[in-house]
C-alpha positions, 0 to 999 in steps of 0.5 A, spaced: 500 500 500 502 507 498 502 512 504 501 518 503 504 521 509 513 522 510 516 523 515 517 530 517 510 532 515 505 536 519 498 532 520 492 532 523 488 526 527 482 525 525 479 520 529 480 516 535 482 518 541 486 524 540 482 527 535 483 534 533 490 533 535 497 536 531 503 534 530 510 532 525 511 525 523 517 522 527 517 515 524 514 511 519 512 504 519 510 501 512 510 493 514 504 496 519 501 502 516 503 506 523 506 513 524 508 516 530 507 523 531 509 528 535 506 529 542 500 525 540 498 518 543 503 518 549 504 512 553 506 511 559 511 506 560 514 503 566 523 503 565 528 497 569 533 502 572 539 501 567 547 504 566 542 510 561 536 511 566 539 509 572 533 511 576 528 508 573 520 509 573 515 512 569 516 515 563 512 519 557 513 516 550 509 517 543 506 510 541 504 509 533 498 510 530 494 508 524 495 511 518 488 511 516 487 516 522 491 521 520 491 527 515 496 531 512 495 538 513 495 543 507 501 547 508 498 554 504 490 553 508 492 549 514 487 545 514 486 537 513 487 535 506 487 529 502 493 527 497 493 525 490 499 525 485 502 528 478 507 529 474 511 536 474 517 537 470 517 530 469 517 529 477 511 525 480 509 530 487 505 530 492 499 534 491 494 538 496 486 536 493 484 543 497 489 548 494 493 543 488 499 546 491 504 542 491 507 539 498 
């Protein structure tokens, strides 16, 4: 399946727990069809002390979210957009369906 989302994009949360929620994609897993994104889907988890962290405890991290819950944001309006594709000077881009700029 193609994804329509890279790493350094800014997205919206669109459903879930986090709706409404903005961030930059950190990472993307293709195998999963999972993103993660900054400051969205916090977990907490519980760390063994180690040479790294030898206090241990809880800590904050963002966990992966479904690809199908995020939408790209439109760099020109701000709004959530949808994503199509098309030769440009040869180059296949990424478009914006709002404002048919190119992202």
């Amino acid at each position: 399946m193609k994804l329509k989302i890279k790493t350094g994009d800014t997205v919206k949360v669109i459903a879930g727990d986090h709706k409404g929620s903005e961030g930059k994609v950190l990472r993307v897993d293709r195998e999963k069809n999972k993103a993660v994104v900054e400051g969205v889907n916090m977990v907490s988890k519980h760390e063994k002390p180690s040479a790294k962290n030898p206090q241990g405890g809880i800590t904050k991290k963002e966990a992966p979210i479904h690809v199908s819950n995020l939408s790209l944001i439109d760099p020109k309006s701000g709004d959530a957009t949808r994503v199509g594709y098309e030769l440009r000077d040869g180059k296949k881009v990424r478009v914006s369906k709002k404002s048919n700029e190119v992202v």
